[in-house]
N, C-alpha and C positions, 0 to 999 in steps of 0.2 A: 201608619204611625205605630212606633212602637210602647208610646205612654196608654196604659189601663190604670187608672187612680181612683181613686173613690168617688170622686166630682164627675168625672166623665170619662165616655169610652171611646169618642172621637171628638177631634176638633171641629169647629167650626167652616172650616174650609178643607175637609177631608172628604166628605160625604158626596160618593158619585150615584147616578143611575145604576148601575151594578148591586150596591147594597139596600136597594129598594125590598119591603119586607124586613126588615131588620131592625130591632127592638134596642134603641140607644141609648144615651145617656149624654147631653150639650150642656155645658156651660159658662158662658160669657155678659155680655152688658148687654141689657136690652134697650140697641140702638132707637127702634122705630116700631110705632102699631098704627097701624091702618083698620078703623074700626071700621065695617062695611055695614054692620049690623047687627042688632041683640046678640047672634048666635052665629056671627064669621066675624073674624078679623084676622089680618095678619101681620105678625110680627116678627121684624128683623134680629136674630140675636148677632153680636160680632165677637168675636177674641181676635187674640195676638194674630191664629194665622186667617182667617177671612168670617166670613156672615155667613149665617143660615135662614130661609125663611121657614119660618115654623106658620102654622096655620092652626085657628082655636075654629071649631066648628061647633059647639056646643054653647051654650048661655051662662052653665057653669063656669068654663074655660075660659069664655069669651070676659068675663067679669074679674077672675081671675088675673088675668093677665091685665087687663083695666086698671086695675088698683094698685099696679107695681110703676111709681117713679122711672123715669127714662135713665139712661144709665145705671140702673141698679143692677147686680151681679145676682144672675140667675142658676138653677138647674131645671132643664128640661127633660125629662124623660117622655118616650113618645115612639112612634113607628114610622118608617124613613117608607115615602112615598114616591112615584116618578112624577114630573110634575103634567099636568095638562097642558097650558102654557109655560113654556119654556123662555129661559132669560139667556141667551146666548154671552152676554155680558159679565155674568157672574161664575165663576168657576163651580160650585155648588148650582146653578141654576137648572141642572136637570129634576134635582129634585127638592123635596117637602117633607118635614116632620110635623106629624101629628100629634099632639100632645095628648100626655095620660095624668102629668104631672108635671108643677112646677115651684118650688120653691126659691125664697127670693135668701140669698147666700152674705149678700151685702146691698143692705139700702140706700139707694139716693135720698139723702133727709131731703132735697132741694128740687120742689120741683121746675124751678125756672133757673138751667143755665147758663151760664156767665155767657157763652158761646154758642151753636149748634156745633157739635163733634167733628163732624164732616167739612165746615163749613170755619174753623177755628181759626184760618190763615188771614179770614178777613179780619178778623179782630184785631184792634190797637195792640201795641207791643207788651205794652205795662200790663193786661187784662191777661194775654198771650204766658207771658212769663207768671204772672204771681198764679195761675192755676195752671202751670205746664204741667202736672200728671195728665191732664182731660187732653191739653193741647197733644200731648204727646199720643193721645188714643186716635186722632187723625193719623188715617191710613198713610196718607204722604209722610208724615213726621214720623211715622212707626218704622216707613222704607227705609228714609233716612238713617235712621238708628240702627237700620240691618245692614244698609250697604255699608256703614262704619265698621262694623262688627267684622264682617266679613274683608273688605279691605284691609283689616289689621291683621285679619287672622290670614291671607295670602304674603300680606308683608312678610312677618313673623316666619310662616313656613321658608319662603323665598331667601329670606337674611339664614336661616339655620341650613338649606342646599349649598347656600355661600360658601359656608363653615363660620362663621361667623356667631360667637357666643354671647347669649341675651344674659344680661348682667346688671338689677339696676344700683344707681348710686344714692347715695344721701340726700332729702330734703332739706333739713334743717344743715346749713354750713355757715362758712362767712362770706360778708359783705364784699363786694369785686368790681369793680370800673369797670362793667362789660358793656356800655353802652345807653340801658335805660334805668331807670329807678328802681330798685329793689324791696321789697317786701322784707319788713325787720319783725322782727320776733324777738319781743324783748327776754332775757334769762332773767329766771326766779333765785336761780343759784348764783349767779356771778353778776351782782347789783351792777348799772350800769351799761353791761353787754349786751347784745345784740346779736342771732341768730336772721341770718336772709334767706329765705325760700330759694333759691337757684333759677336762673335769669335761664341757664343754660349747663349740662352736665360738664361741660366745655375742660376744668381744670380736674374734675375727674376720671375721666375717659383719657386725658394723655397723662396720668401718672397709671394708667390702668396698663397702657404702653409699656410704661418706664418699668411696670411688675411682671411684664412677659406674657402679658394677655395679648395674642396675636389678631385678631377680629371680634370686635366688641359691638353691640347694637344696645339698643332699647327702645322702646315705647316710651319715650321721656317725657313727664311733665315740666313745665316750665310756668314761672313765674314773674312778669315784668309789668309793674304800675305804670300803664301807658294809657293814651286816649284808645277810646274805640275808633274805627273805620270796617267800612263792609269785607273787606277780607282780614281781620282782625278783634279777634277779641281781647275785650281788656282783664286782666286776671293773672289765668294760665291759658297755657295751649299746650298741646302735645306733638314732639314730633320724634321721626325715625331716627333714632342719632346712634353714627356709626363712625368707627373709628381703627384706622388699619395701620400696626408696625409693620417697619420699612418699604413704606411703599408711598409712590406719588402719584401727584394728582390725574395721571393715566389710568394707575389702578382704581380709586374713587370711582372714575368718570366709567371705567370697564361696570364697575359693580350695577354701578345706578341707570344705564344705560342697558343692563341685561334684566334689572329689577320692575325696573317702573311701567315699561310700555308694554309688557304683559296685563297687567294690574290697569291701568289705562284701556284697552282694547278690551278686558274681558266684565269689567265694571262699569266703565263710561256712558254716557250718552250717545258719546261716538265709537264706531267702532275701530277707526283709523288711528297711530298714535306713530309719533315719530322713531324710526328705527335707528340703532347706533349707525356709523357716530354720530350723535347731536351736533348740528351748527355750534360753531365757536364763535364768538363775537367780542371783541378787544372791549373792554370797555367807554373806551375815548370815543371808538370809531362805533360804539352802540351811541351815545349820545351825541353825536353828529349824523347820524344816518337816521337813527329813530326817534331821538329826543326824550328817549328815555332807555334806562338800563335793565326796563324789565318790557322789553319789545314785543308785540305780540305777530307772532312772523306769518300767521293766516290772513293779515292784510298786507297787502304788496306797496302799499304806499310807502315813499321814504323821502327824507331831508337834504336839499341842494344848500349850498351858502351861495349867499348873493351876493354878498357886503358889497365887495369891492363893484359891483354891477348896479346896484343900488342907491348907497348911502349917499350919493349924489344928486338924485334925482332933484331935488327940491321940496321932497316930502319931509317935513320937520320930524316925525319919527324914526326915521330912516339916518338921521344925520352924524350920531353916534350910535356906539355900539356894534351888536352883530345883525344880519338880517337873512333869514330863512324862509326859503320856498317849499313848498309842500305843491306838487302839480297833480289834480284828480280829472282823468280822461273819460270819457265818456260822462260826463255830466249834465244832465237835464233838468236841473231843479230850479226853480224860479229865484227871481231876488231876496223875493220874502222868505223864502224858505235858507237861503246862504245864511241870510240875516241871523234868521232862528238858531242856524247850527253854530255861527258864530257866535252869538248868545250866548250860546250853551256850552261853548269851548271855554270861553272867559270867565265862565262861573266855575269849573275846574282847573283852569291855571291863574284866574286872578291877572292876565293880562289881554289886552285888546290886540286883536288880528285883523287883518286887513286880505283885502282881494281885489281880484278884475278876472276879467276872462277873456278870451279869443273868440270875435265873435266870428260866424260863416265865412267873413273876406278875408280873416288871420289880423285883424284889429283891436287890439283891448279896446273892450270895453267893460262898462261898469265899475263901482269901488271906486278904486285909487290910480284906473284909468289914465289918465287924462297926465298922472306925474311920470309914464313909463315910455309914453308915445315916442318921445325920440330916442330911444334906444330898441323900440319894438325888434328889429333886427338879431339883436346882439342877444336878448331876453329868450328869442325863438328857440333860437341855435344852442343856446347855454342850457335850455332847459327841455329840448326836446320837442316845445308844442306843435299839437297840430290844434286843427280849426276845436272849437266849442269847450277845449280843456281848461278850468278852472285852476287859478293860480293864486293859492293862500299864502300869506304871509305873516311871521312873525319877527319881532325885531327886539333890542333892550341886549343889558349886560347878555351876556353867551349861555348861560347856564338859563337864564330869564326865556332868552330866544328860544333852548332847546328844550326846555320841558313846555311852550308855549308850542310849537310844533306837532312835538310827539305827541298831544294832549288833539291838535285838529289832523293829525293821522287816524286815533280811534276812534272820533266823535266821526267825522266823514267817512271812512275806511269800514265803519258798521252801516252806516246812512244811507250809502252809494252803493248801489249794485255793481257787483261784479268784481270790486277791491277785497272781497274777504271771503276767502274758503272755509267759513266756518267750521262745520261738520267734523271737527278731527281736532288731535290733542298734537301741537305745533310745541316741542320741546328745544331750547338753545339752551349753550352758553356763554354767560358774562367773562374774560378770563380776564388778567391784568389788572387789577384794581390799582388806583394808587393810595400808595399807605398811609400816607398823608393828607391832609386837608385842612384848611383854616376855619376854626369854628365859628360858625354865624355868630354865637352869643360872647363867646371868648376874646375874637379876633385872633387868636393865637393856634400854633402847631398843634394837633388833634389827631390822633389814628384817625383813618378815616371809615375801619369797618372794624375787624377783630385784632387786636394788641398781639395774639399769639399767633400769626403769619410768619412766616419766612419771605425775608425781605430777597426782591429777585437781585441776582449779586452778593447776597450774604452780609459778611460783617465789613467789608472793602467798601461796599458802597456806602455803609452806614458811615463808615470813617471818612469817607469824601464830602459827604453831607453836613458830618460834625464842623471839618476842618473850611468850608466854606468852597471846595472844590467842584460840587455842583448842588442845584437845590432839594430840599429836601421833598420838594413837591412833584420832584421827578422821578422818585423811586414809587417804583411798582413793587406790589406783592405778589406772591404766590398764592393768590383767593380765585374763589371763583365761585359764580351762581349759576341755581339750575332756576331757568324761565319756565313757563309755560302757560300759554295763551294769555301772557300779558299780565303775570301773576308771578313775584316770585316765590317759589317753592320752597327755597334753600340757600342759605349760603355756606361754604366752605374754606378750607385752606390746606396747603400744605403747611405743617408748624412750625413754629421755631423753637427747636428740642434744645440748643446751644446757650446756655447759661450766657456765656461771653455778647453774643448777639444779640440776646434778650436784654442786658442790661444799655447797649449802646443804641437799642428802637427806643429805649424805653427814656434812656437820657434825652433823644431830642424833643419828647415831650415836658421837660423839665422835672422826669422824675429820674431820682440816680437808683445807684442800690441800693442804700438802706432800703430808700422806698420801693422798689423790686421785692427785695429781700421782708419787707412788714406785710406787704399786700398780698402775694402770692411765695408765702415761704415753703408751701409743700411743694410747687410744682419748681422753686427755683432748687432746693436741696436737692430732690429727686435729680432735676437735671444732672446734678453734680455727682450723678452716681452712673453714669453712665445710659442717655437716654438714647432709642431708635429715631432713625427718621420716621415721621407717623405724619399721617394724611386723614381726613378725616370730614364729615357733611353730615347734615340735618334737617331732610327736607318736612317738611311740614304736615303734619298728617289733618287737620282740618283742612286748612287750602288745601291739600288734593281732595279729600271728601268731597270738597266743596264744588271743585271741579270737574268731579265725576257725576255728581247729582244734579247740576248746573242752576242749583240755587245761586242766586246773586249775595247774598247776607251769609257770614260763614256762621251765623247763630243758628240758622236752619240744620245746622246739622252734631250739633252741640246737644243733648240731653238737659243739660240744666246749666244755660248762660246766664253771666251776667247781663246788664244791660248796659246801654252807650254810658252811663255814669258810673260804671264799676260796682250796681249793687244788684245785690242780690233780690233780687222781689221775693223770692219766695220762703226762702229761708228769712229773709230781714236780715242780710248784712251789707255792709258792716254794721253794727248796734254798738251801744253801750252797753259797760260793762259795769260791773260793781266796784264798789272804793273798797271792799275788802279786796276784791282781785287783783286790784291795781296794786293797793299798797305790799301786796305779796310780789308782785314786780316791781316794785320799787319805781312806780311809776304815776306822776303829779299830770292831773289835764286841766290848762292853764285857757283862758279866754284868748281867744284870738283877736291881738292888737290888728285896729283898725288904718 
């Protein structure tokens, strides 16, 4: 190590057999004492990079170190011994400091903690978060916050070999229909107004374009009032957001495909990660084959339609709608156990699924059995089976059937030996989105992902759509997502640089120009000055953390999350504020009608 500081002259996980005889200087939190007796005891000291076992062999000592609270910050000075018994375990395990002296640098007032240190993960979340400095002093939670560190800093290198210039933009902007709720920051100066934390750098990065900035990145913070879920935090999140003139979605896909599955393979869990070119996968033909758009392609299972082979049978569920097979070969698991997994599929899609299986003579049996029998034939041949293969179903409107599907793809597909090559980072892409879609709560036209896409076909198609010459729910865009193991990382686009096109996507959501022109006037003027084609993604830099460290919860890998309610436990936000503060924002907090 090359730190000599006043505190100390080695770390705590510096010290080999080599420097045995050597008069030191340690100091970190004193993990643990093992009192053996008046005049031995041993104690664990840790810092940031590992533990030392120090040993008091005196009565003095021994009392000494007695008296110091658990976690409290120490200095040791002492002489570095080889050990007798040896801890192969421990990287410092060769050897032992003997103590001369120890003074305590920061006290634990408490001697009873909220948690044991090592032991922090098992703690409830809320106990977790309101003392995460201690939580974060777990060794796992410390990696955590290395391998981020570190994955950022090979990003960062990586984007700047690109050529690619790190460049960040403004937090405080304005308000933008980018898809979820934004964070308002009311203005002290301009009564009434409202500043939005940025959902996404999204309209700054393509007028960065429009100013001849040719390859742009950052470590972007982001901002969107959304619920939590386990690969989402509610708040902000951070992601890689990159953005390239005149270039399309080939070159993206070039970048991020030479970027990522380095960074993947040399940080991962695993050490396999998929090599360019990444699968392509339509997006229609992802939600008919996986039953979901963010597919995780290390399980081989995939979605057959039935309908037409089905919706006859005489099974009342079966009778409208779509109906989808899901076949798992090699299957051994009892009834009870199908039962279980189905259980537990319908608790994640919120619909019921059905079965039967092939039993040894090639005869459904079990489930829903008994409604397939006269068509056994036709079921075999269409679906492939041979004898013992288990045959799940889902049924309901299409969208219902196929996120019911893809939902007993991964619940069996992880369950089932032999469906899932786990061990490796399985990267696709989504391409084709369509630009359109009809809003659950609206009923009405709605982008269906980012409003600044290039619609495939340009302004012709937009103008056929307008004039009623085909629908608008059949244009496609030029978007596209990066997957990875059933997670999506990113979405992207090629943009629509073209004022003219922009205004006529924008008209069939029932916004004209003015309204173009109020809502996004910098990037529409800009346009009008001559903008590049520009291409552009933002894969997510928790979710990949996340995915590298193979925590389940992307809060495990966050320094200081909020929690599933959006608050802050430790700091105490959100709070109240004061009535002088407010009225300085010109700002009234009214009781919430019931």
């Amino acid at each position: 190590m090359d730190r000599l500081t006043q505190s100390r002259t080695h770390t705590c996980g510096e010290l080999r057999a080599a420097d045995a005889g050597k008069a030191v200087t340690l100091s970190g939190w004193l993990e643990n004492e093992r009192l053996m007796s008046p005049a031995l005891s041993f104690i664990v000291l840790r810092d940031f990079y590992g533990t030392t076992q120090i040993v008091a062999e005196s009565e003095e000592m021994v009392r000494a170190f007695h008296a110091i609270t658990k976690e409290s910050t120490i200095q040791v000075k002492g002489v570095v011994r080889e050990r007798s018994s040896k801890n192969p375990k421990q990287a410092t395990g060769d050897i032992e400091v003997v103590p001369e002296s120890v003074t305590v640098l920061g006290k634990c007032s408490y001697p009873e903690l909220p948690f044991e240190i090592n032991r922090s993960r098992d703690a409830d979340e809320m106990t977790r978060l309101r003392y995460r400095y201690l939580d974060l002093r777990n060794p796992v939670m410390k990696n955590n916050i290395i391998l981020r560190s570190n994955v950022i800093s090979e990003l960062r290198r990586s984007m700047n070999e690109h050529g690619f210039m790190e460049i960040t933009t403004p937090i405080l902007t304005a308000s933008s229909p980018e898809g979820a709720r934004d964070y308002l920051v009311p203005s002290r100066k301009h009564p009434g107004k409202f500043y939005a934390l940025p959902q996404a750098p999204q309209q700054f990065k393509q007028l960065l374009m429009v100013s001849g900035i040719d390859r742009y990145f950052q470590i972007a913070p982001c901002f969107r009032d959304e619920d939590a879920r386990g690969d989402r935090s509610p708040g902000e999140f951070y992601q890689l957001d990159m953005e390239m003139a005149f270039a399309s979605k080939e070159d993206v896909f070039a970048v991020c495909e030479d970027v990522l599955p380095p960074v993947f393979a040399k940080y991962g869990l695993y050490s396999r990660a998929s090599s360019a070119p990444f699968v392509r996968i339509p997006y229609l033909e992802a939600m008919e084959k996986y039953g979901t758009d963010k597919p995780d392609l290390r399980i081989d299972l995939t979605v057959t339609d039935v309908t037409g082979l089905l919706s006859g049978c005489g099974f009342e569920p079966f009778a409208s709608g779509s109906v989808k097979a899901v076949v798992v070969s090699g299957y051994t698991g009892s009834r009870k156990q199908t039962e279980q997994l189905l259980a537990a599929a319908e608790v994640q899609s919120g619909k019921k699924s059905y079965w039967f299986r092939l039993d040894e003579n090639g005869v459904p049996a079990g489930g829903i059995a008994k409604f397939v029998q006269d068509r056994k034939d036709e079921i075999i041949s269409t679906l492939g089976l041979n004898n013992g293969d288990l045959v799940l179903l889902s049924c309901g409107p299409l969208k219902d059937a196929q996120k019911c599907a893809g939902v007993l793809i991964k619940i069996f597909g992880e369950a089932v030996p032999g469906h899932m090559d786990k061990e490796q980072y399985a990267f696709c892409w989504i391409i084709d989105f369509p630009m359109y879609e009809i809003g659950e709560e609206s009923g009405e036209l709605e982008f269906c992902h980012n409003p600044f896409s290039m619609p495939t076909g340009g302004l012709q198609t937009l103008l056929d759509a307008k004039e009623g010459r085909i629908d608008p729910l059949t244009i496609m865009a030029d978007q596209y997502d990066l997957v990875c193991n059933g997670i999506e990382l990113s979405s992207g686009a090629v943009r629509n640089h073209d004022p003219e096109i922009m205004i006529e996507a924008f008209e069939l959501v029932r916004l004209g120009k003015e309204d173009v022109m109020s809502k996004f006037p910098a990037m529409y003027n800009a346009f009008c000055y001559g903008a590049p084609p520009h291409a552009g993604i933002a894969p997510g830099v928790d979710r990949m953390v996340m995915l590298l460290s193979g925590e389940e919860s992307i809060r495990e890998i966050i320094p200081f999350p909020m929690n599933k309610n959006a608050q802050d436990i430790l700091m105490n936000a959100p709070s109240e504020v004061t009535d002088k503060q407010l009225a300085e924002l010109h700002i009234m907090v009214t009781e919430k009608e019931e």
